[in-house]
ZARO-943038 format. One record per residue (C-alpha): residue number from 0; x, y, z. Coordinates in steps of 0.25 Angstrom, whole numbers. Each point is the difference from the previous one (the first is absolute). Example, Ala and Ser with C-alpha at 12.3 -4.5 7.8 and 13.67 -1.06 7.14 Angstrom:
node seq: 0 u: 49 v: -18 w: 31
node seq: 1 u: 6 v: 14 w: -2
***
This chain:
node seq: 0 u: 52 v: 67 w: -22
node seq: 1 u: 1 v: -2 w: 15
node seq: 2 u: -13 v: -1 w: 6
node seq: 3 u: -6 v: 9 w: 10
node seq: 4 u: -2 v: -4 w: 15
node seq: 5 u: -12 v: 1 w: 8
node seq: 6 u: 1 v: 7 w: 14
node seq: 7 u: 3 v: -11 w: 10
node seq: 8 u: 7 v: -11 w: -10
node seq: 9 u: 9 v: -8 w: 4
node seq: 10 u: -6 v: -2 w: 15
node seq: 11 u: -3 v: -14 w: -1
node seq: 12 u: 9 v: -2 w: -14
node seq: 13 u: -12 v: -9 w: -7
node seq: 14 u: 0 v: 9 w: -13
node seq: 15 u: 14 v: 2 w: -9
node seq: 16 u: -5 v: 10 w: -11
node seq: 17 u: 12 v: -3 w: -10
node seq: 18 u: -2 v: -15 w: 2
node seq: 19 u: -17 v: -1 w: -4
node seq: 20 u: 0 v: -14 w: -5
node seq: 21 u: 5 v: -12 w: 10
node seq: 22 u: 0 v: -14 w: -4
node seq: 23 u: 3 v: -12 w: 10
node seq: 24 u: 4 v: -13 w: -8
node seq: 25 u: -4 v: -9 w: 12
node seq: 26 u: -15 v: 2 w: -1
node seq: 27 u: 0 v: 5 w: -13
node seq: 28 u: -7 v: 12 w: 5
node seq: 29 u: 1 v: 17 w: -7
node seq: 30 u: -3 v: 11 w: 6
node seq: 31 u: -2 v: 13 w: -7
node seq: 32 u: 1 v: 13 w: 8
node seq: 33 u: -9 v: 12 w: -3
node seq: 34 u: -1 v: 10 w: 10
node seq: 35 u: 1 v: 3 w: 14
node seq: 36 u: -10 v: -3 w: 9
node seq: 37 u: -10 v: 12 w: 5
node seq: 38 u: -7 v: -9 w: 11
node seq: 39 u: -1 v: -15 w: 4
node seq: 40 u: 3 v: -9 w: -11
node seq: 41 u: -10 v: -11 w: -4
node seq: 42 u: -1 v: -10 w: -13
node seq: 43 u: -9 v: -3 w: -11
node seq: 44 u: -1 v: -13 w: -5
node seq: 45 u: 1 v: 1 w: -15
node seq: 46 u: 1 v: -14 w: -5
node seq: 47 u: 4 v: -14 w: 7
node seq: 48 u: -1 v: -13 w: -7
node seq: 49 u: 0 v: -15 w: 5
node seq: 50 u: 16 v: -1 w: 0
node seq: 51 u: 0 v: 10 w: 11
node seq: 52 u: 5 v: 11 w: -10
node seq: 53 u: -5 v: 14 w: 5
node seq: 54 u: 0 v: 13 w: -8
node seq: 55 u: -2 v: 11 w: 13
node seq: 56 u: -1 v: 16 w: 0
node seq: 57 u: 4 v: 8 w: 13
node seq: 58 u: -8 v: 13 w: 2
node seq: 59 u: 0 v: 7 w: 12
node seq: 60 u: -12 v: 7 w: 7
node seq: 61 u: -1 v: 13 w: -11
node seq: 62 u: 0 v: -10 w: -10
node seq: 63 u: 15 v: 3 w: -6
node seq: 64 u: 6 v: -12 w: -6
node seq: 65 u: 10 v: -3 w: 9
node seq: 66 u: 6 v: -13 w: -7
node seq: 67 u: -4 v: -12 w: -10
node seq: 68 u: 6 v: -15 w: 5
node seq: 69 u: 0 v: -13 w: -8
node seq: 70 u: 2 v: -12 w: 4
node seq: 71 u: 3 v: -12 w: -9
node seq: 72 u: 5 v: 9 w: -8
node seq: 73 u: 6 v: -10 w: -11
node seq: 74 u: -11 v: -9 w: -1
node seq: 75 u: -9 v: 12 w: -2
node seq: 76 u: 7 v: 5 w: -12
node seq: 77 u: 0 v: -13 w: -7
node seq: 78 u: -16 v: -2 w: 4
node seq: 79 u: -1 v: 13 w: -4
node seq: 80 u: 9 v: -1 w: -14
node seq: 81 u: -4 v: 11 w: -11
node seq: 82 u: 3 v: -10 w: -9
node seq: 83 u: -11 v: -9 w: 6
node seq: 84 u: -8 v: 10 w: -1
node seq: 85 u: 0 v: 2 w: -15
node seq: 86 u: 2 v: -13 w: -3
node seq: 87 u: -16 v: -4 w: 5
node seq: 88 u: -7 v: 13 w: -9
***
């Protein structure tokens, strides 16, 4: 299913809609789009930890959930490892 554009898309070529997850190797950091912004765009701080790893959502100024990014993603999955999480109840 191809995804519908918003009016406008495309200007400044910051959202792809058939490509919603980006994932750079280097700083090991995610990005997961949602939807395109309807105002300014500003983050919420969702978790951070001592390692610097950062969970953060984007929303913009009518509150749509514009975007989640992670960074430090491996070392979160394995801090954050299901099996971990059993293992201790």
């Amino acid at each position: 299913m191809k995804a519908k554009f918003p009016e406008g898309y495309g200007k400044y070529k910051e959202y792809d809609f058939d490509n919603r997850i980006s994932y750079d190797e280097s700083c090991d950091s995610m990005y997961i789009y949602v939807a395109p912004p309807q105002g300014k765009v500003g983050a919420v701080l969702v978790y951070t930890d001592k390692e610097r790893n950062m969970i953060s959502i984007d929303t913009d100024e009518v509150n749509t959930q514009v975007g989640i990014e992670i960074i430090g993603v491996s070392k979160l999955i394995k801090k954050f490892n299901l099996k971990n999480i059993i293992k201790n109840n």
